[in-house]
Structure formats: structure tokens, C-alpha cells
C-alpha positions in Angstrom: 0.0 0.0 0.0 3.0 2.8 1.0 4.3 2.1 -2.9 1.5 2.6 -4.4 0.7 6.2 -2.3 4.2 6.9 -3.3 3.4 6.2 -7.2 0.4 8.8 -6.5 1.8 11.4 -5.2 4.8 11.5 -7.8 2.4 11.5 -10.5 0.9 14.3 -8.6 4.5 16.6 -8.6 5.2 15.8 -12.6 5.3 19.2 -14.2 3.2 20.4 -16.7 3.0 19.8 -20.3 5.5 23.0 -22.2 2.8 22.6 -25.3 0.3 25.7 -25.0 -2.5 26.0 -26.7 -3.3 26.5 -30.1 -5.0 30.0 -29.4 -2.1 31.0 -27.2 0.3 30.0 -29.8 -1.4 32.5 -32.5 -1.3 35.6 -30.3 2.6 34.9 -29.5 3.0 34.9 -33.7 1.3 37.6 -33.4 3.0 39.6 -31.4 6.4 38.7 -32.5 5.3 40.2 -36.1 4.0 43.3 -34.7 7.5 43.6 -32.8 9.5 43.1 -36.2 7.5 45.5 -38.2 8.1 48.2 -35.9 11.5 47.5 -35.4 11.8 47.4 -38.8 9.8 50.7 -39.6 12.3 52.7 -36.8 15.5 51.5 -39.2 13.5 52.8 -42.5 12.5 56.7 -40.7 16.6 56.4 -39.2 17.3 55.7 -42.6 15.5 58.5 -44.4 16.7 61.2 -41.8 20.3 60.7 -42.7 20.3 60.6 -46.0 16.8 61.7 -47.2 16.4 61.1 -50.9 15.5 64.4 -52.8 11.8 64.8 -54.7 11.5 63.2 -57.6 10.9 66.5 -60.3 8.4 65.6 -62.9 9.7 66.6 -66.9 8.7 70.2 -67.9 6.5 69.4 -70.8 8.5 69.4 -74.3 7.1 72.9 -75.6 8.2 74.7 -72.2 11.7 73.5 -72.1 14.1 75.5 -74.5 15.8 74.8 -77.9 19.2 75.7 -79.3 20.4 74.3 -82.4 23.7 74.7 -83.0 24.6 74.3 -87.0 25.1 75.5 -90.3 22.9 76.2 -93.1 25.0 74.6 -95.9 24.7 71.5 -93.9 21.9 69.1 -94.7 22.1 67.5 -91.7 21.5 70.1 -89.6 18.5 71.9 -91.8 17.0 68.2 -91.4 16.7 69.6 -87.6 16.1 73.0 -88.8 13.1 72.0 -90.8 11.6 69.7 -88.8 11.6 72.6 -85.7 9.9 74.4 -88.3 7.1 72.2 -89.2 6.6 71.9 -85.4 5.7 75.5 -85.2 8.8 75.7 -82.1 10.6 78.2 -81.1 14.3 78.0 -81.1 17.7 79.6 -81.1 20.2 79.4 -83.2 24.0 79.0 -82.9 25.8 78.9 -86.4 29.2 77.1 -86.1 31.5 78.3 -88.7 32.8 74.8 -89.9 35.4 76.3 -92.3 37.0 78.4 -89.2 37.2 75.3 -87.5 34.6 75.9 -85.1 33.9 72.7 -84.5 37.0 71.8 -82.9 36.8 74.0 -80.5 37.2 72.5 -76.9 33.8 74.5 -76.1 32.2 72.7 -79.1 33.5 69.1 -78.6 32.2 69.7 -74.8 28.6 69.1 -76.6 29.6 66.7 -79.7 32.6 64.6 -79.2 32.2 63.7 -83.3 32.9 67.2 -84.3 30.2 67.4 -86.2 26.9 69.7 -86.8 23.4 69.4 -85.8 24.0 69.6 -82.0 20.4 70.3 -80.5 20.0 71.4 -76.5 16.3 70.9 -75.8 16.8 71.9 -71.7 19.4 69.9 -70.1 19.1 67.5 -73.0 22.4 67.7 -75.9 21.4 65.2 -78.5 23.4 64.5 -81.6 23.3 62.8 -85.4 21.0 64.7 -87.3 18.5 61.6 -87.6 18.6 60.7 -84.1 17.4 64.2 -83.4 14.7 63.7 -85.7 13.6 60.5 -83.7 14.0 62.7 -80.3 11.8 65.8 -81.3 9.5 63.4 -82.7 9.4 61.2 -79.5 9.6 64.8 -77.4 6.5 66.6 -79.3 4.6 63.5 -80.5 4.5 64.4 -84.0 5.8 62.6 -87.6 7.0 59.8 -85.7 4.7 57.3 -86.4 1.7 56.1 -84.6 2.4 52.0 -84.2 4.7 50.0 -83.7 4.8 48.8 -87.2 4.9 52.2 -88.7 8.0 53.5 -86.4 9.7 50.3 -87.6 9.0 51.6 -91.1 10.1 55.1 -90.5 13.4 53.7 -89.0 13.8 51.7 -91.8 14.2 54.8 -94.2 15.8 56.7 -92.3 18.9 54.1 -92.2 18.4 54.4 -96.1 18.6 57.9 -96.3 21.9 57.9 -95.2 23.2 54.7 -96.8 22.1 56.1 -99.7 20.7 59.8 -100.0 23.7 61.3 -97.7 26.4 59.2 -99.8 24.5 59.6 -102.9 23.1 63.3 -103.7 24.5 64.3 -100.4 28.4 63.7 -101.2 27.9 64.5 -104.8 26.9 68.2 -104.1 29.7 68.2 -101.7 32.3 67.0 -104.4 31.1 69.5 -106.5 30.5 73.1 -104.7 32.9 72.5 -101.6 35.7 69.6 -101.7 36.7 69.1 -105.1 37.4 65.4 -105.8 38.7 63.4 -109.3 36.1 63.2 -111.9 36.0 59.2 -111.3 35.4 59.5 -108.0 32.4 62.1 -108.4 31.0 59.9 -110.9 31.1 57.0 -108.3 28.6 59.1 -105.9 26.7 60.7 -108.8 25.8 57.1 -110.2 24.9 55.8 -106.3 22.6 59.3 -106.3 20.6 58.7 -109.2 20.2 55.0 -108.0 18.9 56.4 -105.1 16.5 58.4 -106.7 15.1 55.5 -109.3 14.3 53.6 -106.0 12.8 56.5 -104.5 10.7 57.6 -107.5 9.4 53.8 -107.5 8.3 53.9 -104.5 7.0 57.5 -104.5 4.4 56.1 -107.6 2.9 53.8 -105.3 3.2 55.7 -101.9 2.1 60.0 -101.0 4.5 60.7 -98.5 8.2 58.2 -97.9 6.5 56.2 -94.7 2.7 56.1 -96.0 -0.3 58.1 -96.2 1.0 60.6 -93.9 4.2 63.4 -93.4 6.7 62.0 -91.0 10.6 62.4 -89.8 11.2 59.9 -93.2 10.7 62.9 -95.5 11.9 65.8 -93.1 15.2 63.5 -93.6 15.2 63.1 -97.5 14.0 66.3 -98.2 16.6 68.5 -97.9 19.1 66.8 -100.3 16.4 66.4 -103.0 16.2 70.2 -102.5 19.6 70.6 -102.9 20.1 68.2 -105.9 20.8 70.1 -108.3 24.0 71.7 -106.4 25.1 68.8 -107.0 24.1 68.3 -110.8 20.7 65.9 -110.6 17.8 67.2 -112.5 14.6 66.1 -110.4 12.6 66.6 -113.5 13.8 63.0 -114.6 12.3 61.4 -111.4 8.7 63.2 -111.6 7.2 61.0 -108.6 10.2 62.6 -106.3 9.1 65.9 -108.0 5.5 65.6 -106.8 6.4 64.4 -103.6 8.6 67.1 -103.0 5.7 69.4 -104.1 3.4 67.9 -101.8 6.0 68.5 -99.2 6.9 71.8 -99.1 2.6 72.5 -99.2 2.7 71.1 -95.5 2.7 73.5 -92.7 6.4 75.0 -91.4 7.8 73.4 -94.8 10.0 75.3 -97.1 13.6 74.8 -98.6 16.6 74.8 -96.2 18.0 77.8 -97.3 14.9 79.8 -96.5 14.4 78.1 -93.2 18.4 78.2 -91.4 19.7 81.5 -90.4 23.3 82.4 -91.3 24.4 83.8 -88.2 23.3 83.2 -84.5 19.6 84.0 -83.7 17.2 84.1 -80.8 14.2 82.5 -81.0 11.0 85.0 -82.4 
């Protein structure tokens, strides 16, 4: 009898189970979460009040920022830029950059174009470069000639790497041959005979087609524009490709058109 009473009563002393229940268990979790998320939350406000990131600015809207072009008016590549500001109805300023002084070597100059070269457009704190590539910006900054789908932009891209695989190398280094860096006759005649193949492609295309991308005016004929304008500086006669001839007449009927020579200043101008 004495064991048993001693089983008993040690039964009695065994301590109680650790295992809490399931309710207790879920407010603990609890807790502990709540804990970490305000720990956490006391690093992120530490965090911000030593090095507090600055306001995120919105963009000034495209028409509000300003526009300098630097260039020079017997440069096609930079009335491209010139014209298309024009049909945009901006308003711009004008820095001409006297290429034959040397200008464009200037430490000042190269600051903004590491290619030497003319266009250079500032459009606010934007400097953009490549005369086509500006073309592509102004129509991405104003939302105008640059397409409306993907399939179009794809298009437009598309004639603007022919324009200067062909039109700049064609016309474009013929009239340059001819009224500014005199070259051998065979050599002219290379470029000449690349221009006019240029142009039988275009006229082609031009019987079949209103504007160089489609129905519609876009940065594809601001491009091509100037140096069928300019052909016959460097001795084509338009008036064998008559499709080129009506497009260009169709052309320079559009709003803020005319020929690059009307449209670039010769000396440095502020904007109207």
C-alpha cells in the first residue's frame, strides 16, 4: 500500500506539459510580427533622416523647355533639324558654327559633340546628336511625324537608315564634291551614279506611296527632303524622277515646310 501512495503522489509533482494552446500560440506569432514591423519601420524613418532622398521632379512638358540648335545652313544635316523645328511651329535659337574656321574643334564645341560634327540640338538639359537621331527625339519629345504603331515607327526607322546609306552618300556627297571639296572626276562619278540609283528607287516607291512612310508626313521625309532640294548643287535634274518631284511638291505644301535655305539662319539668332 505505502508504494502505491508513493506512485500517487509523484504522479501528482510531474510538471506540466510545455505545449500551450493553439490560441495562445497564435497571439505569440502575433506579437512577434508586430515587434519586427516596428523595429523594422524605426530602421527605415533612421534611414531617411540621414540621407533623405531628394523629390523626384516631374519633366517640364517638351514645348516649355528651350531649344538651341547649333549648326550650319549649308549642312543638310542640320537643316534636317532645322526644318523639322519648323514644321513643329517651335521656337528656337540658333547657334551657327562656322565649320570652315574650325569651329567645331573647339574644346567648347566638342564639350557638346565629341564627333565634331553639326546638328547639336540642347532641348533643356538634353544635348542630343546625329542629325537623324534628333529627328527621332523631337518626334518622340513633341509627338508628332513619328509614327503612330509599332509597325509604322519600324517603317520610319527603316528609311531613315536608307537615307543615309544612300541619300547622304548619294546626292548628299555629290553636291559636296562638286561646290565644296573638289574630288577626281571618277570619283564624283562614283557618288553621282549611287545618287541617281537612289533616286530611281525612290521615284518607285514614291508612284505607289504619297508621303516616304505612308499616307502621312513623318521624320522619313523631313530627312530626305533637304538633299532632293539641294540636288541640283550637286548636278541631278529632279525633273527626270517626276514622282520625287511631286512628292517634294506635296512637301513643301505642309505646314512650317520650305527649302533649307529659307528656313536656317546664317548667323546666331534668338528665338521670335
Amino acid at each position: 500500500m505505502a508504494k502505491a501512495k508513493k506512485t500517487k503522489a509523484k504522479s501528482k509533482a510531474k510538471p506540466r506539459s510545455k505545449a500551450r494552446p493553439k490560441k495562445a500560440k497564435k497571439l505569440a506569432a502575433t506579437a512577434t510580427i508586430k515587434r519586427a514591423a516596428k523595429k523594422s519601420a524605426a530602421r527605415a524613418a533612421r534611414g531617411a533622416l540621414i540621407g533623405k532622398a531628394a523629390p523626384v521632379r516631374k519633366a517640364r512638358p517638351a514645348k516649355d523647355r528651350k531649344l538651341v540648335l547649333h549648326g550650319l545652313y549649308l549642312s543638310m544635316p542640320a537643316c534636317k533639324v532645322g526644318l523639322m523645328l519648323s514644321m513643329l511651329g517651335a521656337k528656337w535659337d540658333y547657334k551657327h558654327v562656322d565649320l570652315r574656321a574650325g569651329a567645331h574643334r573647339a574644346p567648347e564645341f566638342l564639350a557638346i559633340n565629341r564627333f565634331a560634327q553639326v546638328p547639336v540640338l540642347r532641348h533643356g538639359d538634353e544635348c542630343v546628336v546625329q542629325s537623324n537621331v534628333i529627328l527621332e527625339y523631337l518626334a518622340d519629345a513633341f509627338g508628332k511625324f513619328g509614327g503612330r504603331t509599332p509597325a509604322e515607327k519600324r517603317r520610319i526607322a527603316e528609311w531613315l537608315a536608307w537615307d543615309f546609306d544612300r541619300m547622304a552618300t548619294g546626292l548628299g556627297m555629290t553636291r559636296g564634291f562638286t561646290q565644296f571639296f573638289k574630288q577626281e572626276p571618277p570619283v564624283v562619278a562614283f557618288t553621282r551614279q549611287r545618287g541617281e540609283a537612289a533616286l530611281d528607287m525612290l521615284d518607285r516607291h514614291l508612284g505607289a506611296s504619297k508621303f516616304v512612310a505612308g499616307t502621312e508626313p513623318t521624320i522619313a521625309d523631313i530627312a530626305i527632303f533637304p538633299w532632293v532640294a539641294t540636288a541640283e548643287e550637286g548636278g541631278f535634274d529632279i525633273a527626270r524622277w517626276p514622282n520625287v518631284r511631286a512628292w517634294a511638291e506635296r512637301f513643301m505644301a505642309l505646314p512650317g515646310a520650305a527649302h533649307p535655305y529659307t528656313i536656317m539662319p546664317k548667323e546666331d539668332r534668338a528665338a521670335a
